[in-house]
C-alpha positions, 0 to 999 in steps of 0.5 A, spaced: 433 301 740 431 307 736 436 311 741 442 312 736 437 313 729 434 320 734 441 322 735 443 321 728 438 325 726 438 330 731 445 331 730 443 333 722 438 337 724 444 341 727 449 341 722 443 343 717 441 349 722 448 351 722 449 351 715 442 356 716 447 361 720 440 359 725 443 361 733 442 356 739 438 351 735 445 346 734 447 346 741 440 344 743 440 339 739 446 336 740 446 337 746 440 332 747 443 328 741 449 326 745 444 324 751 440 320 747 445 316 745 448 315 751 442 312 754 442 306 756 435 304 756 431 303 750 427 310 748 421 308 746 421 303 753 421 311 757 416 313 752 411 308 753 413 309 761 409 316 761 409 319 754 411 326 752 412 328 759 417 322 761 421 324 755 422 331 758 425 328 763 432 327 759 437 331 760 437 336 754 429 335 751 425 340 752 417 340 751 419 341 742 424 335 742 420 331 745 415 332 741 420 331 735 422 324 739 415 322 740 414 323 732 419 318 730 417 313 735 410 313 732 412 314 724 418 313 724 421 320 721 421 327 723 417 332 718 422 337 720 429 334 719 426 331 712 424 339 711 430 341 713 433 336 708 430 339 701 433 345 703 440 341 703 444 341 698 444 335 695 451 332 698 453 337 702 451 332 708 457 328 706 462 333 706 458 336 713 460 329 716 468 330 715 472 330 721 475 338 722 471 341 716 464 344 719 458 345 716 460 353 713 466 350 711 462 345 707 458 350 705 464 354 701 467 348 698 460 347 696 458 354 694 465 356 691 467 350 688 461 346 686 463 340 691 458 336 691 460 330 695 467 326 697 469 325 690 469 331 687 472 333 694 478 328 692 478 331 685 479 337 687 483 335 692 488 331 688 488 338 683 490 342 689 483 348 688 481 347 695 489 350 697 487 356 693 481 357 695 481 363 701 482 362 708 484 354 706 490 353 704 495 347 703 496 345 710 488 345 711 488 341 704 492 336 707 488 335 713 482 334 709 485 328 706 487 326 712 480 326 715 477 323 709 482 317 710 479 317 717 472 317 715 474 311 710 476 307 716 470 308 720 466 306 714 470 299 715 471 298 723 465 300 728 467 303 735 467 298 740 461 302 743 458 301 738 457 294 736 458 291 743 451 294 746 448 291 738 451 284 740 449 284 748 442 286 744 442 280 739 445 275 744 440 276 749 434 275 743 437 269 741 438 266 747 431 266 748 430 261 742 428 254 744 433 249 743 440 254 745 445 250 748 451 255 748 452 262 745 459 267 746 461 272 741 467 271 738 472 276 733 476 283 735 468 284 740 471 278 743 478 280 744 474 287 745 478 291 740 477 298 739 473 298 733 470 292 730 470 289 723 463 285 724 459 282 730 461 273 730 456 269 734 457 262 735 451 258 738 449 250 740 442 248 740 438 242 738 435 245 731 438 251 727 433 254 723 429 257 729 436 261 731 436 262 724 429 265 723 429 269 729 436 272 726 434 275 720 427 277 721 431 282 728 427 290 727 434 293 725 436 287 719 437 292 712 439 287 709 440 278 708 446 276 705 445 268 707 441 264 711 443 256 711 442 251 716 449 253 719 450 260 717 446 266 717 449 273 715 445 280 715 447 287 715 444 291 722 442 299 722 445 303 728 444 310 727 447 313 721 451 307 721 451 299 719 455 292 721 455 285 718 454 280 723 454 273 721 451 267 726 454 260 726 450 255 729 456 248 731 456 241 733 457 242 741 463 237 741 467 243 736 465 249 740 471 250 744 475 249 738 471 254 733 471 260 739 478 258 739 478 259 731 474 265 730 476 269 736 482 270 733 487 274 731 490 271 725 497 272 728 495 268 734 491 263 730 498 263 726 502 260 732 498 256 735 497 252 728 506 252 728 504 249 736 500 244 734 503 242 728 510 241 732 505 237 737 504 232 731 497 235 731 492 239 726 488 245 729 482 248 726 476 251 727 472 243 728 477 241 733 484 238 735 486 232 732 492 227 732 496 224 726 490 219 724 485 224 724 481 222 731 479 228 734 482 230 741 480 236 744 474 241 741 469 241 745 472 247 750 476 252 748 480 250 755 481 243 752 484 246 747 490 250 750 491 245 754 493 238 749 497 244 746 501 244 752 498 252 752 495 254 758 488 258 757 488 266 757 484 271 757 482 274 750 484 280 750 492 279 750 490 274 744 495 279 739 502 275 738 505 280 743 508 274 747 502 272 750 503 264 748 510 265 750 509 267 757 502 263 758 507 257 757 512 260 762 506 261 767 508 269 767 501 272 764 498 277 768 492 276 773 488 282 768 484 288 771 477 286 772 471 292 771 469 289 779 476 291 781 474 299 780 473 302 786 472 310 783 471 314 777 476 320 777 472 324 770 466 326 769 463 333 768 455 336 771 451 342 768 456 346 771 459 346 764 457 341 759 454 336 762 447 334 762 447 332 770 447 336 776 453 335 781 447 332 785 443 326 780 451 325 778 453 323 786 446 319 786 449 315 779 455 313 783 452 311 789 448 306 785 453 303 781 457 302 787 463 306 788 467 309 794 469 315 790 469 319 785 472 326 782 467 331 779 472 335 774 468 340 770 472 344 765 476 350 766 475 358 763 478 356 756 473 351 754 468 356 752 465 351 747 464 347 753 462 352 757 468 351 761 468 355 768 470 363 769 475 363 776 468 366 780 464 360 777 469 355 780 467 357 787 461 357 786 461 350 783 466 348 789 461 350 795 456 346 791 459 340 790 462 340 797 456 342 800 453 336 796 459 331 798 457 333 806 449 328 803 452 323 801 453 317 805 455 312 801 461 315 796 466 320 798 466 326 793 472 329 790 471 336 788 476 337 781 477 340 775 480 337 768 483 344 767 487 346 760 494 346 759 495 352 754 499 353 749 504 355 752 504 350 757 501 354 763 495 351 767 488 355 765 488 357 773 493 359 778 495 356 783 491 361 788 485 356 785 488 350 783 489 349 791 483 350 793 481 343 788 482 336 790 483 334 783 487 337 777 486 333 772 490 336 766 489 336 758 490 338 752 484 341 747 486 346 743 493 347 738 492 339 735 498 341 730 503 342 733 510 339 734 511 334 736 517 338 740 513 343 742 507 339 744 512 335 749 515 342 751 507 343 752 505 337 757 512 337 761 511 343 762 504 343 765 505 336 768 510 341 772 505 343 777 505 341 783 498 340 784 496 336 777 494 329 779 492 326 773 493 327 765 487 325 762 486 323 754 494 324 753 494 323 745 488 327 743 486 322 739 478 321 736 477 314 732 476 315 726 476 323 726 482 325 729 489 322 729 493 323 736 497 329 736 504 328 736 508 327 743 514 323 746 510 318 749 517 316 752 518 323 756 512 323 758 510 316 761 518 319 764 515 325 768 509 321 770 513 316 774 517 321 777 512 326 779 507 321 780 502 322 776 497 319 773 496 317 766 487 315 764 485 311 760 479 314 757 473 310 756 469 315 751 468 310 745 472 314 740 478 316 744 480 310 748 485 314 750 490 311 751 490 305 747 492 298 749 500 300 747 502 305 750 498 302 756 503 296 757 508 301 755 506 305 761 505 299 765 513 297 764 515 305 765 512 305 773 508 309 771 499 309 774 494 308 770 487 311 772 480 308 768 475 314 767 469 314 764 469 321 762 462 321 763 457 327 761 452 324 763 448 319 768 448 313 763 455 315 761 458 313 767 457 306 765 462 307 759 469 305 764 467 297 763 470 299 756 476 302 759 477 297 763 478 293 757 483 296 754 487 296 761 486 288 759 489 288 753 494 292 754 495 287 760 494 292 766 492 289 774 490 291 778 496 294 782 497 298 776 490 302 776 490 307 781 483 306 783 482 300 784 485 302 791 480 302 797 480 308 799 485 310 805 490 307 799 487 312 794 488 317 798 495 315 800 497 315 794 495 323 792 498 324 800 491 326 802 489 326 809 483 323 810 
């Protein structure tokens, strides 16, 4: 899929026009960059549909970017964004890409400076020039720092967004290949872990070197770093980005213990071995053995757990957080499962910065198969969002109500994600927050505050009668933005209290909150609510992600409140239905 290449480049392009002082053009491209990679359909396969005029019909690409579009599917580059690149500095591509900077900050750095890249910026860091540069300053230095060490993190890790569709994508090919028995994913993809070191597949089959051609020779492979018999390992391109994934092909009879193996974590791999060995056996990747070394168990990676005397469990709880204890003690939680969601309760229209209409967002639903859902576009303060004046907020209650009235199959909820300001006040007043079913709250502004002030912030927000949910409650962006600092113990507190619920947001790099605070949640009282956040029809498919980190941090599905039928839903929320 070409999908995340075009995004990356249209997102370029933007930051170069910006750069440029070029109006309007950055928003359009990022726009249609934040589209295209959210497509769950393969570009070049919408192309081949009806050309130009089937591209024109994603949100966000006009008759020009679609041309652009066009162009890379057939050659594989845009003429434009190469262009625009000569014109480039060299280097100030990778100071654009720092969290927090921008590119007329990187401009500056650049121009007054002489900052050509991040190590001359860590150099003119570590000598304090960028604290004394004007309109910077020492706490603008220590973030830099600090966004510099996210990015060298995110150059290590791969959201889970992104490596689990690459995965899907390989697994399907390779399953193709005459001769496949067994094929499974295994590693922190497996345990769906927020962010990925590389994609592990272990694969079974009567011959190895088909699998393994077919491996390395996939359109996305940069580069081969081995091809054997039994293991193949490759670097993959994804957009701007690039992942290792290696390919083990096994004797069936170890499959069970080599998925157990390598599915890990190292922690829980760790105490399973202390087990075994106390058991009088050895475990390893090839299987469960006695003393006098016959193999015992391997096969099924159930057939394992079990000799150990160790009920099979999800792999998402496999962390050493006390799962083997309690799968011993028949105390493990029966997870939350992506069918068990009934509704999503975030999700936003062109009625501020989404891609859909109120109308198309409603039909996704439908065919996805939820009962309900909540449309929540923001409120006044979210001007880069084109958030809603109180006169765009009637509006947008008459159409979305008026849309609600035609549809059969899902309930549609008319809300708002609606700031909660500096000062802790709502971004409406109540003479408006009344007239929405929804108010889901958040904070999107003043990240650097206290975590005293921050506290003070959110309680006082979450104070109002009217607010429902509390969406993204740690602000955080993965390998971008760290979570602001907050009492998570006050706030999970207030929650439980005023019955309020607290979302997972499934957004790839927010995943917010994260597993932790879920399971902390869970044993405060408090209700959780899986949200897509999608700003797009493809989007909404983002909450199985979500619901993964609900499985890890050992949520059920009493814990999620949409997971309740309707009539239970609205109870909860005292509406009358």
């Amino acid at each position: 899929m070409k999908n995340a290449d075009i995004a990356s480049i249209f997102y370029s392009i933007a930051d170069i026009l910006e750069i440029q002082k070029v109006q309007w053009k950055p928003i359009a491209y990022r726009k249609a960059a934040r589209t295209i990679e959210s497509l769950s359909e393969d570009i070049e396969e919408i192309y081949k549909k009806g050309g130009l005029k089937e591209l024109m019909e994603i949100p966000g690409v006009g008759e020009a970017l679609a041309k652009k579009i066009e162009e890379f599917i057939k050659t594989g580059k845009i003429s434009e964004y190469e262009k625009l690149k000569k014109e480039m500095p060299a280097g100030l591509g990778d100071l654009v890409s720092i969290p927090g900077l921008g590119p007329k900050k990187a401009y500056r750095l650049f121009k007054e400076l002489k900052i050509k890249g991040i190590s001359d910026l860590e150099k003119a860091i570590s000598v304090h020039k960028v604290a004394k540069l004007e309109g910077f300053g020492s706490k603008s230095e220590e973030n830099i720092l600090k966004a510099l060490q996210l990015v060298k993190t995110g150059k290590e890790r791969t959201l889970l967004g992104v490596a689990f569709p690459i995965s899907e994508l390989i697994v399907s090919r390779l399953k193709k290949v005459k001769g496949v028995q067994r094929i499974e994913t295994a590693g922190s993809l497996r345990r769906r872990a927020e962010t990925v070191g590389d994609i592990d597949i272990l694969v079974t089959a009567e011959k190895s070197e088909p699998i393994m051609d077919v491996f390395v020779k996939m359109p996305e492979v940069i580069q081969v770093l081995a091809k054997g018999p039994t293991k193949s390992a490759v670097i993959l391109k994804s957009g701007s980005q690039t992942i290792q994934c290696d390919v083990r092909v096994l004797e069936d009879k170890s499959f069970g213990a080599a998925l157990q193996y390598f599915t890990g974590n190292k922690d829980h791999n760790i105490e399973m071995r202390r087990i075994a060995i106390k058991k009088g056996y050895k475990l390893n990747e090839y299987g469960v053995f006695d003393k006098k070394g016959k193999m015992i168990a391997g096969k099924n990676e159930e057939d394992v757990y079990k000799i150990l005397g160790v009920p099979w469990m999800p792999p998402e709880l496999r962390e050493n957080r006390g799962e083997i204890d309690a799968s011993v003690k028949g105390k493990l939680p029966d997870l939350v499962k992506l069918s068990d969601l009934k509704g999503d309760l975030h999700m936003h229209t062109k009625w501020s910065d989404g891609a859909n209409s109120v109308q198309e967002m409603i039909k996704a639903a439908e065919n996805l198969g939820h009962e309900y859902i909540v449309l929540t576009d923001h409120s006044k303060s979210e001007r880069v969002a084109n958030g809603m004046t109180e006169d765009r907020l009637l509006k947008y209650l008459k159409e979305v109500r008026s849309a609600a009235k035609q549809s059969k199959k899902v309930k549609v909820f008319v809300g708002s994600e609606v700031d909660i300001t500096s000062n802790g006040e709502l971004d409406y007043s109540d003479e408006y927050l009344k007239q929405l079913d929804f108010v889901n709250v958040s904070i999107h502004s003043r990240f650097k505050a206290t975590k005293e002030e921050m506290t003070d912030r959110v309680l006082t927000g979450l104070s109002n009668r009217y607010v429902k949910i509390f969406c993204h409650p740690t602000g955080r962006l993965i390998h971008r933005r760290e979570p602001y600092a907050i009492d998570i113990d006050k706030l999970f507190e207030e929650a439980a209290q005023k019955k309020i619920a607290i979302e997972i947001d499934s957004i790839p790099d927010r995943m917010d909150i994260n597993d932790l605070y879920i399971k902390k949640a869970i044993e405060a009282g408090v209700k959780l609510a899986i949200d897509s956040d999608a700003h797009s029809i493809d989007q909404l498919r983002y909450i199985k992600y979500g619901a993964a980190m609900a499985r890890r941090g050992w949520a059920e599905k009493k814990d999620i409140i949409n997971t309740y039928p309707l009539k239970e839903f609205a109870k909860f929320f005292s509406f009358k239905m």
